[in-house]
C-alpha positions, -999 to +999 in steps of 0.1 A: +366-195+612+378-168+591+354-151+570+365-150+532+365-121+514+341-116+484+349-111+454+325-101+427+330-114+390+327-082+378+363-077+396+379-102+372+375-082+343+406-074+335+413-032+331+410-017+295+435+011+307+464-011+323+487-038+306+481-070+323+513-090+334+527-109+314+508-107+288+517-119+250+512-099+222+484-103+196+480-118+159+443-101+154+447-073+130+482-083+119+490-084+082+511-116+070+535-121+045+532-137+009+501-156-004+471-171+019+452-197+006+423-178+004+437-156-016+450-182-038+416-201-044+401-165-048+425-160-078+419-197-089+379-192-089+383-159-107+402-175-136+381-208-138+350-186-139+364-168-168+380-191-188+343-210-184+326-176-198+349-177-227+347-210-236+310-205-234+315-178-263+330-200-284+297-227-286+281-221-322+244-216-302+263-185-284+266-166-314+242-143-326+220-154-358+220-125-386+187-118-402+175-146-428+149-130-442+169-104-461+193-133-473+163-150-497+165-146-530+142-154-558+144-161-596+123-134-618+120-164-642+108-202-641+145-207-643+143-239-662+126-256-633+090-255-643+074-239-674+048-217-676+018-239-672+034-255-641+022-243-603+049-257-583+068-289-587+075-314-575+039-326-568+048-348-543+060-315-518+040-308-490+022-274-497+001-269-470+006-250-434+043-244-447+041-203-459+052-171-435+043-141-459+054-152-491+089-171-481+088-205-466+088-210-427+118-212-408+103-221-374+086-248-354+071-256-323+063-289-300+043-298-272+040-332-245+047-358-275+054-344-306+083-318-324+077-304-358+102-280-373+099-261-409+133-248-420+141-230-452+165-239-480+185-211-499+195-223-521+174-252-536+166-236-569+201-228-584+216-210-559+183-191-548+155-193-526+128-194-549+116-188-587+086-163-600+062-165-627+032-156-647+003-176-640-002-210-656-027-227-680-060-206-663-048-173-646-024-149-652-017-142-617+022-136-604+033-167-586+061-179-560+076-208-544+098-210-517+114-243-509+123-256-478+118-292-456+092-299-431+099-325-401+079-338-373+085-358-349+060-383-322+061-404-289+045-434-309+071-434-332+053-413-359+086-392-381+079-375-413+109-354-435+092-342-462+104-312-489+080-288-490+072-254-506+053-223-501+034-215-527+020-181-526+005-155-555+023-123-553 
């Protein structure tokens, strides 16, 4: 018997210095030509994302809201709407809960089971928000009222819309 040489696997690494035999050259590292797909979805994701940002833009609840409060207006005069010994009318408008300063609410809130919103109206008394006067039968106090609606909503099925106006001594 002949005795086999060793070899140890460290002696099958091939050398870093010399060029094996044979051997085939590389694609690692190597730059192709034209367009890879990743490139292509990367451009594709890139425009979808902003086209998707811009159409976002365009949604009414995107905009910015100006300031409302400046926009109100008031009549210095009963303006034909009620006289003088009047307080507010109509009677039947809610009048309570409904005031934020001296303007009508434009807010709301919910909870759980219910929704209740109080939005202003403009231009309910001719164009304006609201109409000023002197007192009424028992007081000469300066007077307001702002018009707007009042809406809430219920899980039992409980909706009320109701005008309403803030009525407020200024």
């Amino acid at each position: 018997m002949k005795a086999e040489k060793r070899t140890s696997i460290l002696d099958q690494i091939p050398s870093a210095e010399e060029m094996p035999a044979q051997a085939l050259p590389t694609r690692v590292g190597t730059t192709r030509e034209g367009w890879s797909r990743r490139r292509v979805l990367g451009i594709a994701t890139g425009a979808a994302v902003a086209t998707g940002l811009g159409v976002l833009d365009l949604l009414p609840w995107s905009k910015p809201r100006g300031a409302t409060a400046a926009a109100y207006t008031a009549w210095e005069t009963c303006h034909g709407f009620a006289n003088a010994s009047s307080v507010c009318v109509p009677s039947t408008a809610l009048y309570s809960g409904n005031c934020s300063g001296s303007w009508h609410r434009n807010d709301g809130a919910s909870g759980t089971c219910y929704n209740l919103r109080y939005t202003h109206n403009p231009s309910s008394c001719d164009g304006n928000n609201a109409w000023k006067w002197y007192g009424g039968t028992t007081t000469s106090t300066r007077r307001m009222c702002s018009d707007g609606w009042y809406e809430y909503h219920d899980c039992g099925g409980g909706n009320v819309s109701r005008f309403s106006i803030c009525r407020t001594a200024i």
